[in-house]
LOMI-527880 format. One record per residue (C-alpha): residue number from 1; residue in one letter; x, y, z. Coordinates in nm, 3 decimals. Layout:
# residues N
(pt NUM,"A",(X,Y,Z));
...
***
This chain:
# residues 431
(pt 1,"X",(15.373,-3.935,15.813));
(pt 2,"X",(15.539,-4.241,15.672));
(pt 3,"X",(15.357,-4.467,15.912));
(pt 4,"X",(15.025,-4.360,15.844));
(pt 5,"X",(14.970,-4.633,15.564));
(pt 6,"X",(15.049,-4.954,15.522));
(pt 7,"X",(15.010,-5.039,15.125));
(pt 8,"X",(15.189,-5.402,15.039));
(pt 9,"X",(15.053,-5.490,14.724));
(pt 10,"X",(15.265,-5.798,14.699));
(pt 11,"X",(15.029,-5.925,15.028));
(pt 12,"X",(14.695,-5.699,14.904));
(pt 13,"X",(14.728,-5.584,15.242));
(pt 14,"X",(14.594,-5.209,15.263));
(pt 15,"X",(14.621,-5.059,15.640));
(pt 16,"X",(14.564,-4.706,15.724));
(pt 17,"X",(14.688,-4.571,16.143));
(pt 18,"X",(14.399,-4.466,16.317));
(pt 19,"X",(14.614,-4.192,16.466));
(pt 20,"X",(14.489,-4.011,16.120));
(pt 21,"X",(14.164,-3.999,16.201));
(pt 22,"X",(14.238,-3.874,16.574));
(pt 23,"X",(14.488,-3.631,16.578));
(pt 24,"X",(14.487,-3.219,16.516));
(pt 25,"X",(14.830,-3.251,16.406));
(pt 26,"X",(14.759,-3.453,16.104));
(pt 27,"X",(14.466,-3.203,16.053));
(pt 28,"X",(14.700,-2.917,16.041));
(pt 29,"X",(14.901,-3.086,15.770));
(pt 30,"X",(14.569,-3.191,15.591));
(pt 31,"X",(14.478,-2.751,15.591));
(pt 32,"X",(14.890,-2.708,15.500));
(pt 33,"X",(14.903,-2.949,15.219));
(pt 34,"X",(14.585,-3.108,15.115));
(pt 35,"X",(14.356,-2.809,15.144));
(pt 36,"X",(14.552,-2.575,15.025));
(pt 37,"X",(14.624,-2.665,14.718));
(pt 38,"X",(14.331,-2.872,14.568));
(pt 39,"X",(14.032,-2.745,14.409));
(pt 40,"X",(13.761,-2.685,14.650));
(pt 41,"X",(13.391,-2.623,14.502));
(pt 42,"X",(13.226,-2.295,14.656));
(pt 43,"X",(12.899,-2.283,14.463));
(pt 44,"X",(12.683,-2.374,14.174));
(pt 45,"X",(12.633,-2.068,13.901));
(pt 46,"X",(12.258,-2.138,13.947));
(pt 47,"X",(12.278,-1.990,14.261));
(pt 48,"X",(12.407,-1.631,14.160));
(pt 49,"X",(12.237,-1.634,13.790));
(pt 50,"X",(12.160,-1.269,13.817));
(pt 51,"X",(12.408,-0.973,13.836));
(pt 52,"X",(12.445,-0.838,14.218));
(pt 53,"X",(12.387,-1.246,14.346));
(pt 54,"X",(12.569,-1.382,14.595));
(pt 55,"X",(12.641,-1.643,14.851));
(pt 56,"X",(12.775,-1.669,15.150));
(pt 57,"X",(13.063,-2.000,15.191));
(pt 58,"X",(13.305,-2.151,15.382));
(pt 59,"X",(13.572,-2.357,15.239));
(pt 60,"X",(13.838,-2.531,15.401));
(pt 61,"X",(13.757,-2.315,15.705));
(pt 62,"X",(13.794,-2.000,15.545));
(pt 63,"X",(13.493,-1.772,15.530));
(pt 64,"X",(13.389,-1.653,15.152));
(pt 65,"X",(13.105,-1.545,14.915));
(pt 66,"X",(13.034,-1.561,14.583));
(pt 67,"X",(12.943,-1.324,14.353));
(pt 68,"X",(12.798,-1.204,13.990));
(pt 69,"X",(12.892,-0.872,13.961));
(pt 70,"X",(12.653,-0.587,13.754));
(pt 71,"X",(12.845,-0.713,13.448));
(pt 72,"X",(12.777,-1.056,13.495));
(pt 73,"X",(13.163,-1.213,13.573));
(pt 74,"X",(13.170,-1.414,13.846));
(pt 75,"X",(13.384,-1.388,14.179));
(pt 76,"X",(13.483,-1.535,14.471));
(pt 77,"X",(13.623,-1.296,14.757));
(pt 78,"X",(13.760,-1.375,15.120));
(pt 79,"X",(13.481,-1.280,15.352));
(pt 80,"X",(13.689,-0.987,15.516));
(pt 81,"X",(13.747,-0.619,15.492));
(pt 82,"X",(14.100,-0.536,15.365));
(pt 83,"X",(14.043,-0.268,15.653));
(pt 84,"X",(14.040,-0.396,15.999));
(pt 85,"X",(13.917,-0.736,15.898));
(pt 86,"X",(13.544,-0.776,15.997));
(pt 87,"X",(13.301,-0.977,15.724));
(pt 88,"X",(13.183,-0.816,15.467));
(pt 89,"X",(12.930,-1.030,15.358));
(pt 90,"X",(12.697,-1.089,15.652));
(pt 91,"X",(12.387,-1.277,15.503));
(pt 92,"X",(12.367,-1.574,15.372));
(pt 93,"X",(12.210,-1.504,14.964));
(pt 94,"X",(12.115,-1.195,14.831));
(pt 95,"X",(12.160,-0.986,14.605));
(pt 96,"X",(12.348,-0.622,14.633));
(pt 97,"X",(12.494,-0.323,14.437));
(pt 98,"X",(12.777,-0.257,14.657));
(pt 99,"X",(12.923,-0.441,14.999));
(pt 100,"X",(12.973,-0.213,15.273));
(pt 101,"X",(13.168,-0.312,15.607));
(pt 102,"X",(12.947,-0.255,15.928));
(pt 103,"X",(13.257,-0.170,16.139));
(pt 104,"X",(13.363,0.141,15.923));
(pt 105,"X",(13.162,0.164,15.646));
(pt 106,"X",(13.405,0.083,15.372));
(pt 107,"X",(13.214,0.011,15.076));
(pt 108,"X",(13.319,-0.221,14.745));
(pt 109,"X",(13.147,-0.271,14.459));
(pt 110,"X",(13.025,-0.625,14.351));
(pt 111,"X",(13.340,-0.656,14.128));
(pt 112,"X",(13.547,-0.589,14.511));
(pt 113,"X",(13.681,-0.264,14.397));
(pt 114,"X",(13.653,0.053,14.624));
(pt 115,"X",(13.326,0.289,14.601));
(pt 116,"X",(13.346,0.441,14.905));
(pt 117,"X",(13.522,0.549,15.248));
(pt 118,"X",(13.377,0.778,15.498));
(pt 119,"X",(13.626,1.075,15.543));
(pt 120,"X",(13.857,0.934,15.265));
(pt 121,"X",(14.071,1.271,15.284));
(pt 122,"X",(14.207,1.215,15.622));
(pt 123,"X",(14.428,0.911,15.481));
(pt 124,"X",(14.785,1.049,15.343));
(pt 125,"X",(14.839,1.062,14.990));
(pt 126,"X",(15.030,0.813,14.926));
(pt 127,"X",(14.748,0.503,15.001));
(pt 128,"X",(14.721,0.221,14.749));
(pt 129,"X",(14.364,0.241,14.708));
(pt 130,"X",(14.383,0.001,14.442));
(pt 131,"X",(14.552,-0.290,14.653));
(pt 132,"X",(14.243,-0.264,14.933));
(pt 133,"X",(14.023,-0.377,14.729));
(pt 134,"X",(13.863,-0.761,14.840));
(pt 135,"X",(14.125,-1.021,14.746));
(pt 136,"X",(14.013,-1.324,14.596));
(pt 137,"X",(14.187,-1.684,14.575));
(pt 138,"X",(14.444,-1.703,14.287));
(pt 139,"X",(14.251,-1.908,14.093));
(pt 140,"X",(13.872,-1.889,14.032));
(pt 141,"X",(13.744,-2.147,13.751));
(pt 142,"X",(13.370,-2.302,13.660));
(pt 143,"X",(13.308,-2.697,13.507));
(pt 144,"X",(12.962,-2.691,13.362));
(pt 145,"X",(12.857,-2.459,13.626));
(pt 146,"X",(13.031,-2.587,13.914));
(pt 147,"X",(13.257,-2.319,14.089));
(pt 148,"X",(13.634,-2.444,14.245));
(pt 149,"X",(13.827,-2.214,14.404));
(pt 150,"X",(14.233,-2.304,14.422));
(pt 151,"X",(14.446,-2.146,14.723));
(pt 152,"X",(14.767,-2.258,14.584));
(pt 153,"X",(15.052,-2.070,14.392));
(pt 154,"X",(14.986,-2.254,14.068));
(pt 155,"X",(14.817,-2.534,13.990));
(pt 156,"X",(14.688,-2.710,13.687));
(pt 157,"X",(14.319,-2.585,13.534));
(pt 158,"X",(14.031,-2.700,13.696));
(pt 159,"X",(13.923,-2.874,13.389));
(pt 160,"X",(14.268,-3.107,13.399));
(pt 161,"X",(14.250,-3.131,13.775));
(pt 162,"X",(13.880,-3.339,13.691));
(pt 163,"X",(13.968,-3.485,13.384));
(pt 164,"X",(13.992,-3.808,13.520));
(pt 165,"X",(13.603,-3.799,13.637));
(pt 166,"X",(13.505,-3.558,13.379));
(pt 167,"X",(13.347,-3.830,13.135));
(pt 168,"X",(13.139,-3.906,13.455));
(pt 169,"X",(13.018,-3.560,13.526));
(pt 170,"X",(12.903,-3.496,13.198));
(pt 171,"X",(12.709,-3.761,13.191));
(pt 172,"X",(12.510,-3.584,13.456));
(pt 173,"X",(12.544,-3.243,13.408));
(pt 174,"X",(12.437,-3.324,12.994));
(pt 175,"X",(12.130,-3.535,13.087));
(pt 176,"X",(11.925,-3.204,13.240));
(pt 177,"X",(11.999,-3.034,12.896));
(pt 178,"X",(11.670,-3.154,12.735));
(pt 179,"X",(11.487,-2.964,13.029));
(pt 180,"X",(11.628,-2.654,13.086));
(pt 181,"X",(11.980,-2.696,13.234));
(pt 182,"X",(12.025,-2.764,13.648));
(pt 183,"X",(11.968,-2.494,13.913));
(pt 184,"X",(12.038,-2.551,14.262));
(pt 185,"X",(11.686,-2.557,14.459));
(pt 186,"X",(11.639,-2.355,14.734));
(pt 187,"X",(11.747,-2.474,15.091));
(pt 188,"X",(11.994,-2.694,15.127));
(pt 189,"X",(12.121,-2.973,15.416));
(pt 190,"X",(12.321,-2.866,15.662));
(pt 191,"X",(12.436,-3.090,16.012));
(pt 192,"X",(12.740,-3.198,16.187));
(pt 193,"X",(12.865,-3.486,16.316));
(pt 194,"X",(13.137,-3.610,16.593));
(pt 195,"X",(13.406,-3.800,16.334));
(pt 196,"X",(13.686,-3.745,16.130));
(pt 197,"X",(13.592,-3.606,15.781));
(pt 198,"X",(13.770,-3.906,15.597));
(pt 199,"X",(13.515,-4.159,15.763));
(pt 200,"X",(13.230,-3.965,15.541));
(pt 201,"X",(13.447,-3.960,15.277));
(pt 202,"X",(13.524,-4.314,15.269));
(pt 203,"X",(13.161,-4.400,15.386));
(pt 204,"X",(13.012,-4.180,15.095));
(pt 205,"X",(13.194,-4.381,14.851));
(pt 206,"X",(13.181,-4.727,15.039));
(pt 207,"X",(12.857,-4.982,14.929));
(pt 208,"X",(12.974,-5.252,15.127));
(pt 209,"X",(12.801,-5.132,15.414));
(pt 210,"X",(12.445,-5.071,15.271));
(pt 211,"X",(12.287,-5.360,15.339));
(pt 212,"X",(12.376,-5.350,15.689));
(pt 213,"X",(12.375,-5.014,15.833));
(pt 214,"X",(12.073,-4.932,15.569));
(pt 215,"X",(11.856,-5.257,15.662));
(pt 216,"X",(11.565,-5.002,15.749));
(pt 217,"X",(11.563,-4.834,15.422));
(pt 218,"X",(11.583,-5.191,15.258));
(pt 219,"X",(11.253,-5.303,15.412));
(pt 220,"X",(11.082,-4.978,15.316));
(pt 221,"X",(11.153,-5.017,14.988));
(pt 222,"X",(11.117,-5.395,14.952));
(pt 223,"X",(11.346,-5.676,14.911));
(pt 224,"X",(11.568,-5.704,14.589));
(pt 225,"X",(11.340,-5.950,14.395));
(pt 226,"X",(11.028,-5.697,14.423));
(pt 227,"X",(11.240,-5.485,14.290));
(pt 228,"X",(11.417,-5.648,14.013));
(pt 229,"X",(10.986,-5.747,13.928));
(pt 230,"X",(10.950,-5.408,13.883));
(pt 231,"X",(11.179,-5.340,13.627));
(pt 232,"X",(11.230,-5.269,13.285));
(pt 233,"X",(11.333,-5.672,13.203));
(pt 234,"X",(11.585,-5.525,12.896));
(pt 235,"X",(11.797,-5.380,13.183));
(pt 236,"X",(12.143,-5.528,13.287));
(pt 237,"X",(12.291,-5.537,13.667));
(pt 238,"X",(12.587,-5.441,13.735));
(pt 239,"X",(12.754,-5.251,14.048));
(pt 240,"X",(13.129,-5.180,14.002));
(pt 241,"X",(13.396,-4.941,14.216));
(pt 242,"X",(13.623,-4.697,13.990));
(pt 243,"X",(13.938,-4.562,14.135));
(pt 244,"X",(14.070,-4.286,13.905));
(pt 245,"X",(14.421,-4.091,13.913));
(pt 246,"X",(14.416,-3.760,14.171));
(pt 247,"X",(14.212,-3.941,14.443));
(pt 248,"X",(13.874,-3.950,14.242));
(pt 249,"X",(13.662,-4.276,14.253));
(pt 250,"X",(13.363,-4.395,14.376));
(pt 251,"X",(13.085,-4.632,14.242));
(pt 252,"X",(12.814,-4.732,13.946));
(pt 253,"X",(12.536,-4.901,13.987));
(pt 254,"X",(12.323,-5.042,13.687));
(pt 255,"X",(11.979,-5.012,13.804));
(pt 256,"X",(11.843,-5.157,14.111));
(pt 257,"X",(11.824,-4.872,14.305));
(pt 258,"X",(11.730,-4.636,14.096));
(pt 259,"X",(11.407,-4.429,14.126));
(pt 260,"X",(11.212,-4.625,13.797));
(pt 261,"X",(11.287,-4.921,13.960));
(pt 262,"X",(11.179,-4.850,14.292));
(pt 263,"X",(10.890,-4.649,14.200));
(pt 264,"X",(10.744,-4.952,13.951));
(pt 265,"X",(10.859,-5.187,14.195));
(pt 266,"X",(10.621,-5.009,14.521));
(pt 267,"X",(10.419,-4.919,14.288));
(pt 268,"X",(10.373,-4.556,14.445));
(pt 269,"X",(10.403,-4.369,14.095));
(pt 270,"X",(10.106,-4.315,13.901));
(pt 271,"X",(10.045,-4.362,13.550));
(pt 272,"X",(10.104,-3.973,13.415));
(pt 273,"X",(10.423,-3.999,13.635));
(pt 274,"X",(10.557,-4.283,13.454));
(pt 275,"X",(10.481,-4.192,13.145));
(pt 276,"X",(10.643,-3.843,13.217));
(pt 277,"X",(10.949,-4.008,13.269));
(pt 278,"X",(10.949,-4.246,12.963));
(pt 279,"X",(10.886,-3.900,12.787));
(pt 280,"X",(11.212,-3.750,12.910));
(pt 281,"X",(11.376,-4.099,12.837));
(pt 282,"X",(11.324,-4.044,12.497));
(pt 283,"X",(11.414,-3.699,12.520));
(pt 284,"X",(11.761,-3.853,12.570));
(pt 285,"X",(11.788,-4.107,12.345));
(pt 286,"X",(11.674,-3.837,12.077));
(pt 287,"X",(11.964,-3.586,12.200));
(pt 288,"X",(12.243,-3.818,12.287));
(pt 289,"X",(12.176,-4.158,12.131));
(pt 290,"X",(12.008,-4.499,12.330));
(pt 291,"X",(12.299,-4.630,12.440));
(pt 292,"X",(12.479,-4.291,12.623));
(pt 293,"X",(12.128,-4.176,12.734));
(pt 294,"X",(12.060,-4.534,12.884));
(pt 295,"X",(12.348,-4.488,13.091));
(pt 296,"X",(12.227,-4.073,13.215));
(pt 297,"X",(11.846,-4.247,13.266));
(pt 298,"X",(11.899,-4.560,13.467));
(pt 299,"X",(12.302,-4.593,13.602));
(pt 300,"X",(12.346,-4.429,13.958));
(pt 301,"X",(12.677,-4.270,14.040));
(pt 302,"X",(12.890,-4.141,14.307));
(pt 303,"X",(13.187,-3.982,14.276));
(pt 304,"X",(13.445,-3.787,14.523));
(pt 305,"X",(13.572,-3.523,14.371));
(pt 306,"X",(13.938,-3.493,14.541));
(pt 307,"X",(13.937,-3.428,14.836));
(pt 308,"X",(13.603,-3.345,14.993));
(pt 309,"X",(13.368,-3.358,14.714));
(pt 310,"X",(13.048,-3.593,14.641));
(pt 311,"X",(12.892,-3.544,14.314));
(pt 312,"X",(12.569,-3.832,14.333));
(pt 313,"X",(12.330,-3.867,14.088));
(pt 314,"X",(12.120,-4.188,14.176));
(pt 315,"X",(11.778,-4.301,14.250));
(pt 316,"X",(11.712,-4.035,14.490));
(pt 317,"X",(11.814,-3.700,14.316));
(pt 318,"X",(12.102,-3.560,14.212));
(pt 319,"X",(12.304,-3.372,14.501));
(pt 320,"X",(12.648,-3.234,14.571));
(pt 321,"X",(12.804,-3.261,14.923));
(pt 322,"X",(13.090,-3.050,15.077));
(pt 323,"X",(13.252,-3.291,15.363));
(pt 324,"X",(13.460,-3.008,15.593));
(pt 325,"X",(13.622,-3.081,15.905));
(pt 326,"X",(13.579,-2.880,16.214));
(pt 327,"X",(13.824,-2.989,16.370));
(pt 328,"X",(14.015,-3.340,16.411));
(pt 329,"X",(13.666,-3.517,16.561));
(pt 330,"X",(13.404,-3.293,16.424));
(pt 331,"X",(13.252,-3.223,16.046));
(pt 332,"X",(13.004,-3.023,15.865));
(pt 333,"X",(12.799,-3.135,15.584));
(pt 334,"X",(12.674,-2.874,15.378));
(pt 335,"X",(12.472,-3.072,15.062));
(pt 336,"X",(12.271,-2.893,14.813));
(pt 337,"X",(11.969,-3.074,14.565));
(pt 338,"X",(11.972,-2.975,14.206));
(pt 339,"X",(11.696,-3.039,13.923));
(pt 340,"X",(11.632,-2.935,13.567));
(pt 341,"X",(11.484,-2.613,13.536));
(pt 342,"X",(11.215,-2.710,13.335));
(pt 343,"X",(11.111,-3.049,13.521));
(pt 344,"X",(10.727,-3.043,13.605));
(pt 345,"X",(10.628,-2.995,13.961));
(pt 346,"X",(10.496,-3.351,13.966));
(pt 347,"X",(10.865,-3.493,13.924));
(pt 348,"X",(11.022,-3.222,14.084));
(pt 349,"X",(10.805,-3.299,14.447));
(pt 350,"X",(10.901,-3.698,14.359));
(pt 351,"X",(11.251,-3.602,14.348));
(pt 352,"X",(11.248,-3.380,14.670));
(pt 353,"X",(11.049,-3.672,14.837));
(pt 354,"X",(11.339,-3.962,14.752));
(pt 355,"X",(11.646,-3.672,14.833));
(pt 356,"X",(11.447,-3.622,15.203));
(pt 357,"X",(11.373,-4.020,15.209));
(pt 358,"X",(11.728,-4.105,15.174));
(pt 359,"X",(12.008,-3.848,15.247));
(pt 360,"X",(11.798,-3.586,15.362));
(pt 361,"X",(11.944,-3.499,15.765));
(pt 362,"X",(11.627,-3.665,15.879));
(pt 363,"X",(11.587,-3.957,15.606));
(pt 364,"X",(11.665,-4.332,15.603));
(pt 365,"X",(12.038,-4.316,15.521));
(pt 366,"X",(12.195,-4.042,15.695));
(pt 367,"X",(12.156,-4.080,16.053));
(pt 368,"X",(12.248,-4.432,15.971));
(pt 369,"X",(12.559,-4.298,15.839));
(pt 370,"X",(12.621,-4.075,16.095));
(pt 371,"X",(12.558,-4.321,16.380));
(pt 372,"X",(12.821,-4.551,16.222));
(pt 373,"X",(13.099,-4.328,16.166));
(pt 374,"X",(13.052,-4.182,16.558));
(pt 375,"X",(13.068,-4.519,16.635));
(pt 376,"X",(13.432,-4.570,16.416));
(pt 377,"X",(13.515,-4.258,16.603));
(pt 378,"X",(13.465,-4.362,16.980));
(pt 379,"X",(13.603,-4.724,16.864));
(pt 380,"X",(13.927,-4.516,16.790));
(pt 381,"X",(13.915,-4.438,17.164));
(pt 382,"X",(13.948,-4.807,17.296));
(pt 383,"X",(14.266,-4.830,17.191));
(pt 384,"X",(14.425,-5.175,17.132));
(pt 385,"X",(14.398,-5.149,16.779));
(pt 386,"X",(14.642,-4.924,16.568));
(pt 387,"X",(14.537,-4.985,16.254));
(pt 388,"X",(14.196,-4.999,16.015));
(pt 389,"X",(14.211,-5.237,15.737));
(pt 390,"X",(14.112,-5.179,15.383));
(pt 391,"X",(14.202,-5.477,15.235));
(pt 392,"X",(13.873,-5.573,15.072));
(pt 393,"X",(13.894,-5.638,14.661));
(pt 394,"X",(14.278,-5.585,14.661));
(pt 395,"X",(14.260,-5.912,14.442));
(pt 396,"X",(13.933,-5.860,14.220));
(pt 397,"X",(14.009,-5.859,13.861));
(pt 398,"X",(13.674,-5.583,13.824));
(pt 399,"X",(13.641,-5.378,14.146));
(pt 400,"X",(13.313,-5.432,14.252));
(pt 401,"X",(13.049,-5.166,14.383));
(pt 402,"X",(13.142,-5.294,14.768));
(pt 403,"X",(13.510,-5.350,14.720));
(pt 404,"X",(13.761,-5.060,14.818));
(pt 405,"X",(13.944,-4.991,14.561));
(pt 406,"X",(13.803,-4.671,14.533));
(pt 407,"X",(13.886,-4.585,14.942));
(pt 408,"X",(14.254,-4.686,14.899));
(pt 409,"X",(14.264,-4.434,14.623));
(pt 410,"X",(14.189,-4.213,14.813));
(pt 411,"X",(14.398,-4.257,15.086));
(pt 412,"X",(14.732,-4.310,14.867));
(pt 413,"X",(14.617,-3.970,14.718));
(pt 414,"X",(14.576,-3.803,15.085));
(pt 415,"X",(14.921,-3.970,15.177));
(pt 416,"X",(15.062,-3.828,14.852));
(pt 417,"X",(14.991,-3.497,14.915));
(pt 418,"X",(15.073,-3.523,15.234));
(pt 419,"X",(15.426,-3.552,15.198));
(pt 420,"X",(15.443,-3.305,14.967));
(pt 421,"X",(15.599,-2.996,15.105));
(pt 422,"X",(15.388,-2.693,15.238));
(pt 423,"X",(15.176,-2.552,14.975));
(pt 424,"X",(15.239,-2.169,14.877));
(pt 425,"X",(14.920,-1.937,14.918));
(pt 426,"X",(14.858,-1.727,14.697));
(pt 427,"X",(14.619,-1.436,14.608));
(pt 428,"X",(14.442,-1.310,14.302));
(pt 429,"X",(14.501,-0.976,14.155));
(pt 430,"X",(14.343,-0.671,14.360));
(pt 431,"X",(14.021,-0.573,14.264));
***
């Protein structure tokens, strides 16, 4: 694993082996070490608000579902009957009293305890009925509604784990507060793609390639002076990179691309609309003061949240997106669209309209995304070349939006864990 990256900071020369991208034996570490012992989001509390909710998740290849039970605690169980192992949870969402097994009609309750077993008398006397309950991971934990699931032995809180991003995240997750709170909408994005996972990590978290892959998307919206026309003219600019301990980073953006600025600038939003928004503006100068709810009204951000995490609030909605490999050369994006709960149905179709425009599986930006890291990945297959470079900004005194500073943080993270040994798993206490 030692050869993987090439860091000389004494050069600024940042290389990472392609063979990490490419091969199911790095993978296999990645699910021994990385996976299993990181926090790894399942679902948003939104989307089980009332007792008997669930949803059905994978994460890090492991089938699960969340669930509020009838006393409104939330869980997170292994999608498998303590019996003879088939799913319990076969749909999707819902909502359900009790869970019951299709192979033998086992039932547990929505806290996973026993309720029922056909012929329960023919089993000797001595059964730990208690112990077959469903099993959950050994830790469960919620950050302003966002639910993490941890496979490892121990591990620090959830709350410490995102400490170093937390500032960030409550930026967002505060500015809905004058309108209700977020809720997940319904739907969500779901497609794969022939890569590695790291490409969409790095991509997701990479601007130096948006004004080349994304040309198409520029000339829809217009060229950066009709925008910058548009705009409020008491606005700064300012686009900088954050790397952040644990392998979180990603980038700011101060406002040209957010959705005032592009709506004024096309001129597409009518008058109500604007003044709408100014009206929730100073909603959040009211709460949280001008200059902290400047920064939640017109700064985009996106951030990874270690490992496989992006948490993007910009122009075009607020989203999170689980990146999950397959397999070595395959991925699954699963991204879900939140909104205040009390927005008006005029912004709320605006905001669906610039989510499908942009990172929607049919808009502007994804396919363009997708195309370009399939293209990284058959590249890989030329051979010739060992190693990627990811040099870029290794000298800039402020890491700029298209540096990547933020990638290499990554990566040293990945490599850290890597060659740390084998996680332990661990399970929760029995329901």
């Amino acid at each position: 694993m030692e050869r993987l990256i090439y860091d000389d900071s004494d050069r600024g020369i940042f290389r990472v082996h392609r063979s990490s991208m490419t091969s199911p034996d790095v993978l296999k570490l990645e699910n021994e070490r990385l996976f299993a012992r990181s926090w790894l989001y399942v679902a948003h509390e939104s989307e089980i608000a009332e007792p008997g909710a669930f949803r059905r998740r994978t994460v890090a290849g492991r089938p699960m579902f969340a669930v509020r039970d009838l006393q409104g605690q939330i869980h997170v169980f292994f999608n498998t009957c303590p019996h003879r192992g088939a799913m319990i949870c076969r749909q999707d969402a819902g909502t359900a009293r009790s869970f019951q097994c299709f192979y033998h009609a086992w039932t547990f309750d929505t806290a996973g305890a026993i309720a029922g077993i056909p012929d329960r008398d023919s089993y000797p006397p001595g059964m730990d009925w208690k112990n077959l309950g469903l099993r959950s991971p050994a830790y469960v934990e919620s950050y302003r509604g966002l639910i993490f699931i941890n496979l490892a032995q121990q591990c620090e809180s959830l709350a410490d784990y995102l400490s170093p991003v937390r500032t960030l995240i409550d930026l967002t997750m505060d500015s809905a507060d004058v309108l209700g709170g977020w809720e997940v909408l319904a739907g969500s994005s779901q497609y794969r793609f022939k890569a590695n996972w790291k490409l969409m990590i790095e991509n997701s978290i990479d601007n130096y390639h948006f004004d080349t892959v994304h040309e198409t998307y520029k000339q829809y919206i217009g060229n950066d002076n009709k925008r910058l026309g548009g705009m409020r003219k008491d606005l700064k600019e300012e686009r900088i990179g954050f790397a952040h301990p644990k392998g979180h980073g990603g980038f700011s953006m101060w406002p040209s691309r957010t959705a005032r600025a592009l709506a004024l600038a096309a001129e597409t939003w009518s008058a109500a609309e604007c003044a709408e928004i100014d009206a929730v503006r100073t909603k959040l100068f009211e709460r949280f003061g001008e200059e902290r709810g400047l920064v939640m009204a017109e700064q985009s951000r996106s951030i990874l949240i270690f490992p496989n995490l992006l948490f993007q609030d910009s122009g075009t909605g607020f989203r999170v997106r689980q990146i999950e490999p397959v397999d070595a050369e395959l991925t699954e994006v699963r991204q879900w669209e939140l909104a205040p709960r009390d927005e008006s149905l005029l912004l709320r179709r605006r905001r669906l309209e610039g989510a499908r425009a942009f990172l929607g599986p049919g808009g502007f930006a994804s396919p363009d995304d997708v195309e370009a890291v399939e293209s990284c990945q058959m590249g890989f297959r030329a051979g010739g070349v060992e190693w990627s470079d990811i040099s870029r900004g290794t000298r800039s005194a402020v890491p700029k939006d298209t540096d990547e500073h933020q990638i290499r943080n990554f990566w040293r993270e990945w490599q850290a864990q890597l060659d740390t040994p084998q996680a332990t798993f661990a399970l929760g206490a029995a329901s």
